[in-house]
GULONU-340247 format. One record per atom (N, C-alpha, C): residue number from 1; chain; atom name; x, y, z. Coordinates in nm, 2 decimals. Layout:
BEGIN
k:c:a:xx:yy:zz
NUM:A:CA:X:Y:Z
...
END
This chain:
BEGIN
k:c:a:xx:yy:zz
1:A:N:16.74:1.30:-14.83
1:A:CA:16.88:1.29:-14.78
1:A:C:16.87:1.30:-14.62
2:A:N:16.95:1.24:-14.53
2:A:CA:16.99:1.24:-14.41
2:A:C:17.07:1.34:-14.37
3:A:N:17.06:1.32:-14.24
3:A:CA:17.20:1.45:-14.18
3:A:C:17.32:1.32:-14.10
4:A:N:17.40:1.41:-14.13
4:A:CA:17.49:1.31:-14.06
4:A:C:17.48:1.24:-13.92
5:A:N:17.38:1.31:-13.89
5:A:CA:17.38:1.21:-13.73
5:A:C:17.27:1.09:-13.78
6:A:N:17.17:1.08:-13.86
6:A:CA:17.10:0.99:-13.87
6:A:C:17.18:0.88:-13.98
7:A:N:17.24:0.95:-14.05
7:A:CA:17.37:0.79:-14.11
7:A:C:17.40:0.73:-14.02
8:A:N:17.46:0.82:-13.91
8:A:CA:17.58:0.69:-13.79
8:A:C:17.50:0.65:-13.71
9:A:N:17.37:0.68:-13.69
9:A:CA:17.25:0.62:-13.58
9:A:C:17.23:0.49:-13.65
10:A:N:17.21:0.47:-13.79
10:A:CA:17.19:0.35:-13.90
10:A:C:17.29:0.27:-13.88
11:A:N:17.48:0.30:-13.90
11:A:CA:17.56:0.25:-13.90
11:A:C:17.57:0.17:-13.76
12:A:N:17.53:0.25:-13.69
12:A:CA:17.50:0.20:-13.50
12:A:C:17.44:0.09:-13.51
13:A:N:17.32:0.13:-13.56
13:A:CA:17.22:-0.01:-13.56
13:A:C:17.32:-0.16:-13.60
14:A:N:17.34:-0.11:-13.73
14:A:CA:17.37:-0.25:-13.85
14:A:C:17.51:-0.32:-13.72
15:A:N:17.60:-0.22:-13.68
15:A:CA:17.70:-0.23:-13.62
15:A:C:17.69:-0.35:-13.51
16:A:N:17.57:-0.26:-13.39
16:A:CA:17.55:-0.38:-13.30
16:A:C:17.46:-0.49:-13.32
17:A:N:17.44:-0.48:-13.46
17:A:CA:17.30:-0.64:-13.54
17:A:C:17.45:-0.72:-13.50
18:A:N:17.57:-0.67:-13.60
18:A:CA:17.67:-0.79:-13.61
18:A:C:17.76:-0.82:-13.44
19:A:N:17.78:-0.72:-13.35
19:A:CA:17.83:-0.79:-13.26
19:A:C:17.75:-0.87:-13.18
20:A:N:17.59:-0.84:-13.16
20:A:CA:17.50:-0.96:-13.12
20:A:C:17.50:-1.07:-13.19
21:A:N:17.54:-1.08:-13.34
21:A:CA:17.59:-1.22:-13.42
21:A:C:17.73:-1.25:-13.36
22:A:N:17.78:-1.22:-13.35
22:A:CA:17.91:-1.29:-13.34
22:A:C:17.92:-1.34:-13.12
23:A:N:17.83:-1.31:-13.09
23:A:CA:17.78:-1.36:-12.92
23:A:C:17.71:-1.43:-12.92
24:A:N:17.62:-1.43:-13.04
24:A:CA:17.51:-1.56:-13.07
24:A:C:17.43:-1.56:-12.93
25:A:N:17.40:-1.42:-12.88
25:A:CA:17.34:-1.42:-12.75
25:A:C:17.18:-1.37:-12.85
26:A:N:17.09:-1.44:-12.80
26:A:CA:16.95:-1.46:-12.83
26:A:C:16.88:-1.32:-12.80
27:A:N:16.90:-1.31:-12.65
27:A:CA:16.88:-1.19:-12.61
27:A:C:16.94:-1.04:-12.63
28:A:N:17.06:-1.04:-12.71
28:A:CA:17.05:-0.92:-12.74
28:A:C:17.02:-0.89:-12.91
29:A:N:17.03:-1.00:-12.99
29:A:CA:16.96:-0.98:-13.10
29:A:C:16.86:-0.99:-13.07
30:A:N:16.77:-1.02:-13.01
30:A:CA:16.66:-1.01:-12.95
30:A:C:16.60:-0.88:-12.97
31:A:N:16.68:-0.77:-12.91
31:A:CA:16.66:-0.63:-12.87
31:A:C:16.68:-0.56:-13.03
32:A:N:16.75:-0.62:-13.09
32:A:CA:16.76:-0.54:-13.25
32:A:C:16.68:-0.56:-13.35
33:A:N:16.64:-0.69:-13.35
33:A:CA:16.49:-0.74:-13.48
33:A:C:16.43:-0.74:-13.48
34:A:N:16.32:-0.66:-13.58
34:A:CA:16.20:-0.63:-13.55
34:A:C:16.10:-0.71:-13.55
35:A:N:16.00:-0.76:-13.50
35:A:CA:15.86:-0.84:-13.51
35:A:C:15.85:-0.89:-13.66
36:A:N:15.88:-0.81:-13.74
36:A:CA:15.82:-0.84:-13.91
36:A:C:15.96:-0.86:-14.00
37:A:N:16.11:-0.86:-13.89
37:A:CA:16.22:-0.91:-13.98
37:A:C:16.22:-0.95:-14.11
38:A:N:16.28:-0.96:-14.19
38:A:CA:16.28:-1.08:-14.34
38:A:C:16.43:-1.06:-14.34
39:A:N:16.44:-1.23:-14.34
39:A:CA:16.63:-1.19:-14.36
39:A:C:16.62:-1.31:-14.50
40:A:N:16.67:-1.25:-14.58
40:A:CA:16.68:-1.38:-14.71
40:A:C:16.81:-1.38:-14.74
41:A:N:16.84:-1.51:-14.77
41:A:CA:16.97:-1.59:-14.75
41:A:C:16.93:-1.69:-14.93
42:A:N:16.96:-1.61:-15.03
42:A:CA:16.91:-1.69:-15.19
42:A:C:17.00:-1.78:-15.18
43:A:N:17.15:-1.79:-15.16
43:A:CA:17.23:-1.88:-15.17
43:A:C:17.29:-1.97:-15.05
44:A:N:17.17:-1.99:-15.01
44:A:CA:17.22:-2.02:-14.85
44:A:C:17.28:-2.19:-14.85
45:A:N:17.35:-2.22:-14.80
45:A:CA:17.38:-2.41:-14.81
45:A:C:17.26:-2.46:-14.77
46:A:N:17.25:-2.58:-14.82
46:A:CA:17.18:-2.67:-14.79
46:A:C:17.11:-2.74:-14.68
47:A:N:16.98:-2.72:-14.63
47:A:CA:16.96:-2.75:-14.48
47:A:C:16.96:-2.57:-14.38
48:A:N:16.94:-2.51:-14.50
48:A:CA:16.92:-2.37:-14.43
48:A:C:16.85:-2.30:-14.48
49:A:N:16.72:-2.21:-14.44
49:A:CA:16.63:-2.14:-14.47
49:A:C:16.68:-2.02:-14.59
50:A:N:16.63:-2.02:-14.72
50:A:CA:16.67:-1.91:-14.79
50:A:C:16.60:-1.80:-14.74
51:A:N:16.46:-1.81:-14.65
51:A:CA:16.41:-1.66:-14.60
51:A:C:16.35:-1.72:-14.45
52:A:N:16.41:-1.62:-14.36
52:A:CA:16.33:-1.63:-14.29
52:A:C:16.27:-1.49:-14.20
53:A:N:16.15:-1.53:-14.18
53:A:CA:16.05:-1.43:-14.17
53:A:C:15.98:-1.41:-13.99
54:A:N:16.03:-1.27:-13.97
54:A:CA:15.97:-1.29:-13.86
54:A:C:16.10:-1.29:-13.74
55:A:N:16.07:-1.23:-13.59
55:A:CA:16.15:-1.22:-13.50
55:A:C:16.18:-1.38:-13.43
56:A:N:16.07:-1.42:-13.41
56:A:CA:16.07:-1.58:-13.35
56:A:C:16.14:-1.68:-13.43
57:A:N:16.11:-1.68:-13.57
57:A:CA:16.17:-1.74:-13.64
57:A:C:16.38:-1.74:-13.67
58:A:N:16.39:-1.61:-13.69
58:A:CA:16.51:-1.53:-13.67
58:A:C:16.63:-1.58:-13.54
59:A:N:16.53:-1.58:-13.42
59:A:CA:16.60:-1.62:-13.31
59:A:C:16.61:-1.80:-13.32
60:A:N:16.51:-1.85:-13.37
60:A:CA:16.56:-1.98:-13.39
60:A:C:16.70:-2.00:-13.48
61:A:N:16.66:-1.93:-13.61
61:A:CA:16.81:-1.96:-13.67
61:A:C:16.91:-1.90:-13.62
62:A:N:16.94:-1.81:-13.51
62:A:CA:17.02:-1.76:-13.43
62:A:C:17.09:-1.88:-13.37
63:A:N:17.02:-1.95:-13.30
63:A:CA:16.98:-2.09:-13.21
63:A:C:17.05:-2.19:-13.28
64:A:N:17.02:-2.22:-13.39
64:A:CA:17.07:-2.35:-13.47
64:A:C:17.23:-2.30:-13.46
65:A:N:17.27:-2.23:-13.53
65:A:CA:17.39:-2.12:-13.62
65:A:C:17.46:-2.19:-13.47
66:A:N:17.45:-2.15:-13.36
66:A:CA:17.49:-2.14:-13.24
66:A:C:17.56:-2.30:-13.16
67:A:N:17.42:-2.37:-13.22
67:A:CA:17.43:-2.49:-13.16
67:A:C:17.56:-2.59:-13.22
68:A:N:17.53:-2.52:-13.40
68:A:CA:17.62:-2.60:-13.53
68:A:C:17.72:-2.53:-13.55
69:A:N:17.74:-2.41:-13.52
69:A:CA:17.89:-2.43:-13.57
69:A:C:17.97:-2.34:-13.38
70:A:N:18.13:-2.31:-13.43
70:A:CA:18.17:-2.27:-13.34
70:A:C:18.29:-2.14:-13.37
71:A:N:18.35:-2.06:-13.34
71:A:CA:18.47:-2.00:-13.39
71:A:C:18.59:-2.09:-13.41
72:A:N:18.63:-2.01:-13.52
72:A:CA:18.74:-2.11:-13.53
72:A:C:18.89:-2.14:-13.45
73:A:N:18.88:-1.99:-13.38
73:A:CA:19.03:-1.97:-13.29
73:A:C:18.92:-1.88:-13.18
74:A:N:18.91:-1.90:-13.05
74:A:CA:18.89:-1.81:-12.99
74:A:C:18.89:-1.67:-12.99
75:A:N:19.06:-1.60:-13.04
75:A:CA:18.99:-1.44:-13.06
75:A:C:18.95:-1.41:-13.22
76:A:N:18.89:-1.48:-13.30
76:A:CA:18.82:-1.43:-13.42
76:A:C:18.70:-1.44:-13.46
77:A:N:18.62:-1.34:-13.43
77:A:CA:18.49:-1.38:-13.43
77:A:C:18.47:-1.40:-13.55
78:A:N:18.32:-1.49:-13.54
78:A:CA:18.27:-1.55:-13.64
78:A:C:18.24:-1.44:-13.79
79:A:N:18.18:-1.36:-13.77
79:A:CA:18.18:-1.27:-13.84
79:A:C:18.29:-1.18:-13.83
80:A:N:18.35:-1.16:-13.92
80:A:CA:18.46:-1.03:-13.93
80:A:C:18.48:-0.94:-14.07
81:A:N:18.57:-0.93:-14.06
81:A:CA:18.59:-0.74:-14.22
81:A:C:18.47:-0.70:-14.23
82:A:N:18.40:-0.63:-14.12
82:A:CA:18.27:-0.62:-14.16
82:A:C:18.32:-0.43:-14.18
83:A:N:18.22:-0.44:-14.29
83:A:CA:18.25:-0.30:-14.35
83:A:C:18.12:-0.23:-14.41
84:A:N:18.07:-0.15:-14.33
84:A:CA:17.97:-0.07:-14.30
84:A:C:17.95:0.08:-14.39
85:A:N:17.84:0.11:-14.47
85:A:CA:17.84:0.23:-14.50
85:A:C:17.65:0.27:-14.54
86:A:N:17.64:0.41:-14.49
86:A:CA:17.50:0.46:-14.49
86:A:C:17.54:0.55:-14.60
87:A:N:17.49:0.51:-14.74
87:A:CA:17.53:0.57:-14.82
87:A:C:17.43:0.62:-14.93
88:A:N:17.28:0.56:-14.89
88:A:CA:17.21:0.58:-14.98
88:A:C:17.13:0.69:-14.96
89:A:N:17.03:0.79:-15.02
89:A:CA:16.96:0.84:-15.01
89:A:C:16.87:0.89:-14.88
90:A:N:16.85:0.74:-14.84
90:A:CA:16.74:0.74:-14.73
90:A:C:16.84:0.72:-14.59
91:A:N:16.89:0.78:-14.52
91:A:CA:16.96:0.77:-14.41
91:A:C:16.93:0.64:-14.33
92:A:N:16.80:0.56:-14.35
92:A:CA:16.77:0.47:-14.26
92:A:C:16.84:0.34:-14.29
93:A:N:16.89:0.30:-14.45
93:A:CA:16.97:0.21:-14.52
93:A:C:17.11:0.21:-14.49
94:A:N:17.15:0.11:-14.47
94:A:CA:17.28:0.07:-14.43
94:A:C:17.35:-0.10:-14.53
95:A:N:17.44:-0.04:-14.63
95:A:CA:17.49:-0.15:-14.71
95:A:C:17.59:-0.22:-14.64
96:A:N:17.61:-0.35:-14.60
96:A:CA:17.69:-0.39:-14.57
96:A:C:17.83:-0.49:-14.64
97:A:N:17.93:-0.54:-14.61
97:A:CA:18.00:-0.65:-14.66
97:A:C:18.07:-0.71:-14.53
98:A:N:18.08:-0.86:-14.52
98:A:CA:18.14:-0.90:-14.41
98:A:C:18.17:-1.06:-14.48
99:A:N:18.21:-1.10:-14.38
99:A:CA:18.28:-1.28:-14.40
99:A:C:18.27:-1.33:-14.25
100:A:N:18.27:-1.44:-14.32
100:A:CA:18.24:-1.58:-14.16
100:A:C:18.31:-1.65:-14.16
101:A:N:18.33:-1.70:-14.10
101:A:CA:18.45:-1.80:-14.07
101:A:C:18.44:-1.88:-13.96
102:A:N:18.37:-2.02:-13.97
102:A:CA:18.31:-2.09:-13.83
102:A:C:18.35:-2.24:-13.87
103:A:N:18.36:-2.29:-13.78
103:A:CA:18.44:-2.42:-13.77
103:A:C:18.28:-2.53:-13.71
104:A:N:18.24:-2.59:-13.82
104:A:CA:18.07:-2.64:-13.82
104:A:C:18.08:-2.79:-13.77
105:A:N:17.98:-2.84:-13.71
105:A:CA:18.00:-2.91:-13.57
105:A:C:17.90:-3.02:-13.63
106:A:N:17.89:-3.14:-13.62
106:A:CA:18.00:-3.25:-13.54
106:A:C:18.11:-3.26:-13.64
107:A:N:18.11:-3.19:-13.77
107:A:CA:18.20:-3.26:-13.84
107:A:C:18.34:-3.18:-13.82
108:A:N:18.37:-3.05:-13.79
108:A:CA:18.49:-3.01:-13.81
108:A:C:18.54:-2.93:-13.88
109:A:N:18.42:-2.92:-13.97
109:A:CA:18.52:-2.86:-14.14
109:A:C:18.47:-2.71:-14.11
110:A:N:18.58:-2.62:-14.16
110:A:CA:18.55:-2.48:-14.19
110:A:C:18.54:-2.42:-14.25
111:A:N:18.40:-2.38:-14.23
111:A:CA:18.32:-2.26:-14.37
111:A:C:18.37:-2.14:-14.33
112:A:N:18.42:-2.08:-14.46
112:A:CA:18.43:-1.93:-14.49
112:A:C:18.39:-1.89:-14.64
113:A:N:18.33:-1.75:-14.58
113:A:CA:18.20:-1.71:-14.71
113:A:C:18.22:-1.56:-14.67
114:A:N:18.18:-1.52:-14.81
114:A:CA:18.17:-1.33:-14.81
114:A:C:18.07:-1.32:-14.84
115:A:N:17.99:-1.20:-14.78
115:A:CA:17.84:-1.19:-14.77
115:A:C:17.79:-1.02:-14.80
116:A:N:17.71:-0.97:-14.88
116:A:CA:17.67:-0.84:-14.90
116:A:C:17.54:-0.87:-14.88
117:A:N:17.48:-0.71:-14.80
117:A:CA:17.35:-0.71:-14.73
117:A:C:17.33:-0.56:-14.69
118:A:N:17.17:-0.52:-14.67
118:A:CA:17.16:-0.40:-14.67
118:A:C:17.06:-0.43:-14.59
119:A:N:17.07:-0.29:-14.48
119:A:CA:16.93:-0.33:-14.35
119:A:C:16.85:-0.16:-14.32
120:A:N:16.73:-0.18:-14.35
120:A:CA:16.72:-0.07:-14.32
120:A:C:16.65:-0.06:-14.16
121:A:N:16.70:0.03:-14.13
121:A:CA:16.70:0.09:-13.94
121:A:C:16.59:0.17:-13.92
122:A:N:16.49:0.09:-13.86
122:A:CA:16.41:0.19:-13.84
122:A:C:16.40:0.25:-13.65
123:A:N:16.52:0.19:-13.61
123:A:CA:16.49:0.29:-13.50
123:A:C:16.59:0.23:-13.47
124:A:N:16.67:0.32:-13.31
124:A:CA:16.80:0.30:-13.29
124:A:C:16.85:0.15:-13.23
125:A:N:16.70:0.08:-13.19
125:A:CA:16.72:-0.06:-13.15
125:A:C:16.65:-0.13:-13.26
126:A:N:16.63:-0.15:-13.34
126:A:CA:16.59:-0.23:-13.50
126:A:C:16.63:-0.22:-13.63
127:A:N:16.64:-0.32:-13.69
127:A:CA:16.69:-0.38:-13.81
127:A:C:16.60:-0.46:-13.87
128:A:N:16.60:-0.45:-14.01
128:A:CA:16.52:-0.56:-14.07
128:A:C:16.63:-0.55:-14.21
129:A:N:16.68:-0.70:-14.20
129:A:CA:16.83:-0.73:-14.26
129:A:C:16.78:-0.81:-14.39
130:A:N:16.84:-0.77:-14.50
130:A:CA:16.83:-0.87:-14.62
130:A:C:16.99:-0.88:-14.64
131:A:N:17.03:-1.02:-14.68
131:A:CA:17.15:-1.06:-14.72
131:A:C:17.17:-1.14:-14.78
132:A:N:17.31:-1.14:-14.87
132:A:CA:17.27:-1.23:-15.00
132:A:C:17.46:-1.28:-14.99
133:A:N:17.49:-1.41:-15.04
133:A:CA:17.57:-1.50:-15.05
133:A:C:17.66:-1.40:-15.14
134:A:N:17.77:-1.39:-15.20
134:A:CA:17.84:-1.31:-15.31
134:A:C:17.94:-1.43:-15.33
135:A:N:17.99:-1.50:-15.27
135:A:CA:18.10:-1.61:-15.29
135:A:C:18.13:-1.68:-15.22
END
């Protein structure tokens, strides 16, 4: 078991993984993923990596995500209801649930998806994120 300050240090983490997603800024996800990341995506659409492995890699699909789609209204970020909880055993786990909502490029159309995922933190600037499609 954890003490309450190492839950919210976890919740910190997972917290600023998603507002560096939703800035699609390279460099500060940058600062949160670890060298040996694994983010698996089993249900991912078509033309998208169900795992990918690795910091270099990661920042690429940051890259793409960035290039292909866009927000759909300026103040809603891409990712939103994100809802955060350090609830397991090991204080360094953090379960997530969140939704997207991006308006995908050249064609127009808008994808929205709910998403559950759990990252464990191993230090107050790293994440190594698995997430999985739910609908």
């Amino acid at each position: 078991m954890g003490t309450p300050d190492q839950y919210l240090q976890s919740e910190a983490v997972a917290s600023k993984f998603f507002t560096a997603m939703n800035t699609m800024d390279p460099d500060i996800v940058g600062e949160i993923i670890t060298e040996d990341a694994r983010y698996k995506m089993p249900y991912a659409p078509q033309g998208l990596p169900q795992l990918i492995v690795g910091k270099s890699d990661f920042l690429g699909f940051v890259s793409m995500i960035k290039q292909g789609a866009e927000q759909v209204h300026p103040a809603s970020p891409v990712l939103h209801d994100i809802q955060l909880n350090a609830i397991n055993r090991d204080a360094s786990v953090v379960y997530a649930e969140w939704k997207s909502t991006m308006r995908l490029l050249p064609s127009g159309v808008v994808y929205s998806n709910t998403y559950v995922g759990g990252s464990r933190s191993l230090t107050v600037q790293s994440a190594n994120l698995l997430s999985g499609k739910i609908r």
